[in-house]
N, C-alpha and C positions, 0 to 999 in steps of 0.2 A: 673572433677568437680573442683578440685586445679587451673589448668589451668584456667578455667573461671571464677574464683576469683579472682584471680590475674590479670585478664585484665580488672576487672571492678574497682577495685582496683589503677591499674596503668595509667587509663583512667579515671579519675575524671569528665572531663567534659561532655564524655559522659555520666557516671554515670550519673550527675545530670539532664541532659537533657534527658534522656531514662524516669528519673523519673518524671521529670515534665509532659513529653508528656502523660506518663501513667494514671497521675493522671487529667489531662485535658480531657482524651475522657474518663474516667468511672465517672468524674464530671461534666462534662460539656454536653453539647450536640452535636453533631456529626453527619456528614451525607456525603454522599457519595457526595452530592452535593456543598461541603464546597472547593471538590479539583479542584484545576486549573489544568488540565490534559494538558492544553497547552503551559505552563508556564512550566511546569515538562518536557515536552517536548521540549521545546527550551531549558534547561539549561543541558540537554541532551545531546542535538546537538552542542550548546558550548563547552563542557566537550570532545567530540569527536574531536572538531574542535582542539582545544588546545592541545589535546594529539597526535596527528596527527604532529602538526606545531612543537610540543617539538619532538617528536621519531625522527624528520629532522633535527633537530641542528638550527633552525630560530631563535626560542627564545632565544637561549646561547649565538647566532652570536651577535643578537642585544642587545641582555646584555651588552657584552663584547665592542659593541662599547658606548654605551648609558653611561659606565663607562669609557670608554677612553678622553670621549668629553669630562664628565664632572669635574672642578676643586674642588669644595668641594662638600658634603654629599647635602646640600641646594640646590644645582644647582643640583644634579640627583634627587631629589625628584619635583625638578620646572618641568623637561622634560619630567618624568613619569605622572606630573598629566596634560602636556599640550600634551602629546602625545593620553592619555588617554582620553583626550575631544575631542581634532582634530580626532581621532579615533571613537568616538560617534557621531562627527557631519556628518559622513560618512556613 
């Protein structure tokens, strides 16, 4: 019980978001039919894809050059969010 105090405790944001959520379905209204089950599903499949590509060393590899290339802080955050769209438009 000590144990599960202390993690609600040292996890605040959870906290507060367990509690919202709580107080949203016993106030709100609710239904089975509110879930996107296939949206859950693809973020799933994402979540799978990425932990796949990370357990291989891909993501670290291209970290490690995507920091190499770039000269300041400003220039890696220009090539993540242009990687990141050229990547979406795919």
């Amino acid at each position: 019980m000590k144990r599960t105090i202390n993690f609600f405790r040292n996890d605040l944001l959870f906290s507060i978001s367990l509690l919202l959520a709580i107080i949203a379905v016993t106030l709100g209204r609710f239904s089975v039919q509110d879930i996107n089950f296939k949206v859950i599903a693809t973020l799933g499949g994402l979540m799978l894809v990425i932990s796949g590509l990370d357990s291989t060393g891909i993501l670290s590899y291209f970290g490690q050059i995507l920091v190499k290339k770039s000269l300041t802080f400003r220039q890696l955050i220009r090539y993540i969010v242009l990687l990141s769209f050229l990547v979406r438009c795919f």
